[in-house]
Structure formats: C-alpha cells, structure tokens
N, C-alpha and C positions, 0 to 999 in steps of 0.2 A: 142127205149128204153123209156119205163116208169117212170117219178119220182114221188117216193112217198111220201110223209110226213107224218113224223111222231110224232104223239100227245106225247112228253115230258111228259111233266105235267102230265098226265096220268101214264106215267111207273112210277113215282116217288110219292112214298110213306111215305116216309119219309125227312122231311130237322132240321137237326140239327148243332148247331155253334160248334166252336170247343170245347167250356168252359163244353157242355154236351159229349161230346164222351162219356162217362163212359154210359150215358143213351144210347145213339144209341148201343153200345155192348148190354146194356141189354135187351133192344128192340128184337135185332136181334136173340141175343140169347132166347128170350120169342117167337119168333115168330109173331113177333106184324109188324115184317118190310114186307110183301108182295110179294113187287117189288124190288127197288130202292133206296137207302137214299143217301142225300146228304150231306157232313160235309160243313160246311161254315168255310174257315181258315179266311176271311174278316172280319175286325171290325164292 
C-alpha cells in the first residue's frame, strides 16, 4: 500500500473567522470560493 499526502493548504481557498460568515456565504455564493473554505469558530 501506498501513502500519499496530501497538500491541504492547497485544496483550501478560502479561511474566514466566524465574525465574517455573512462574507464567506457571499463568497461562495459569488463564486469567488474555488475549493475549500474554512470558518475559524477560535478567538
């Protein structure tokens, strides 16, 4: 068996905190998100 790895960073396109979610929906819904985004719930 092979293991591969795989470049994260790369799939992920998008990182926004929770305080923007309104942005990341418009993003996504703009087509601006790609790949991937990430919501950060962390302070």
């Amino acid at each position: 068996m092979r293991r591969v790895k795989l470049k994260l960073d790369e799939l992920v396109t998008g990182r926004y905190q929770f305080e923007n979610i309104n942005k990341a929906c418009y993003d996504l819904q703009a087509g601006l998100i790609t790949g991937r985004a990430i919501i950060d719930y962390t302070d």
